[in-house]
C-alpha positions in Angstrom: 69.0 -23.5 -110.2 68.9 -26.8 -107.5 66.1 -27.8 -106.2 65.1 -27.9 -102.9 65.5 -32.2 -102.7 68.8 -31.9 -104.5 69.9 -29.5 -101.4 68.5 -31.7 -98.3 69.8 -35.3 -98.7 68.3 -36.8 -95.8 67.8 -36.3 -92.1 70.4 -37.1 -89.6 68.5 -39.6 -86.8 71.1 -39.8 -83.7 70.1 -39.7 -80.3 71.7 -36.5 -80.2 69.8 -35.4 -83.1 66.6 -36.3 -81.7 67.3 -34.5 -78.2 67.8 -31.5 -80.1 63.9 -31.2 -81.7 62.8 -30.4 -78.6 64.6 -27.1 -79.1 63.2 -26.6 -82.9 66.8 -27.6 -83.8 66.8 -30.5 -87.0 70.1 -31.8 -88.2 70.5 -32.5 -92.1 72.6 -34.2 -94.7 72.8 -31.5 -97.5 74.8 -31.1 -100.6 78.5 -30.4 -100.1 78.3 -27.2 -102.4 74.9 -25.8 -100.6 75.6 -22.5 -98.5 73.5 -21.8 -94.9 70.9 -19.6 -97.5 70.2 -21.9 -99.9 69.5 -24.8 -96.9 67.5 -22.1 -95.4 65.0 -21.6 -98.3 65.2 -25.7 -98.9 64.1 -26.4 -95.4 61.3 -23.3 -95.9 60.1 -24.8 -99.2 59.9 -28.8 -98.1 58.7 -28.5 -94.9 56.5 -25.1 -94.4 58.4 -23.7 -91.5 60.4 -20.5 -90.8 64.3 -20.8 -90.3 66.0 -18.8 -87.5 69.7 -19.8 -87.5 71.6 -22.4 -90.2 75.1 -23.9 -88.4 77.2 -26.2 -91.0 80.0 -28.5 -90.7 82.1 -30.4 -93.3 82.0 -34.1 -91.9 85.5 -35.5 -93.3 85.1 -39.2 -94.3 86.7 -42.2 -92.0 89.7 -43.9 -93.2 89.0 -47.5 -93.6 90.6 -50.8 -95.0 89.2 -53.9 -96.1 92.6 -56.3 -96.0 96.4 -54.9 -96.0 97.1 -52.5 -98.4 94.4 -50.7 -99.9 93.7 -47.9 -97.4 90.9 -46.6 -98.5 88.0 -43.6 -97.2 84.7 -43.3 -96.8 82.9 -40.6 -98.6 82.9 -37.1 -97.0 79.2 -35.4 -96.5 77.9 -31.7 -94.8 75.9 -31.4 -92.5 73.5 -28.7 -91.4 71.8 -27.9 -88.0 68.9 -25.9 -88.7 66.9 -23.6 -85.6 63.4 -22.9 -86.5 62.0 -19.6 -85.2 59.6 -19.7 -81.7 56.6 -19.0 -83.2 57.2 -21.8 -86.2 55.4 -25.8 -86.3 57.7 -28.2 -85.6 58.7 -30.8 -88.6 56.7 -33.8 -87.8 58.6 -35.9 -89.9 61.2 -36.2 -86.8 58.4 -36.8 -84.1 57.9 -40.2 -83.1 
């Protein structure tokens, strides 16, 4: 069994991002072999809040080159948008 850290990576802090707490919505780097449940009961058990709605996307690493020939590409990560219910706290971790 993972634990709850080994799920959540680390918070995503975009301007985007940070427009969206004002809707209960946090955006997460997570593990690329976590499903929406298992990011749901990570973000329950860290945080103390209740999840509403999990939305993932696979994030497909830029292809970059340092010289001529060896194209290479940065590492490919998941993200996860997470909606808190109404009645939940927000995560004060985000708030300024």
């Amino acid at each position: 069994m993972t634990k709850a850290y080994d799920i959540i990576k680390r918070p995503i802090i975009t301007e985007k991002s940070m427009s969206m707490t004002e809707d209960k919505r946090y955006t997460f780097e997570v593990a690329k072999d976590a499903n929406k449940i298992e990011i749901a009961k990570a973000v329950e058990e860290i945080f103390g809040v209740k999840v509403a709605k999990v939305n993932t996307i696979n994030m497909y690493g830029k292809e970059k080159r340092l010289g001529r020939y060896p194209a290479g590409r940065r590492a490919s990560w998941k993200k996860a948008m997470v909606t808190l219910t109404a009645d939940s706290k927000a995560i004060e971790f985000f708030e300024a």
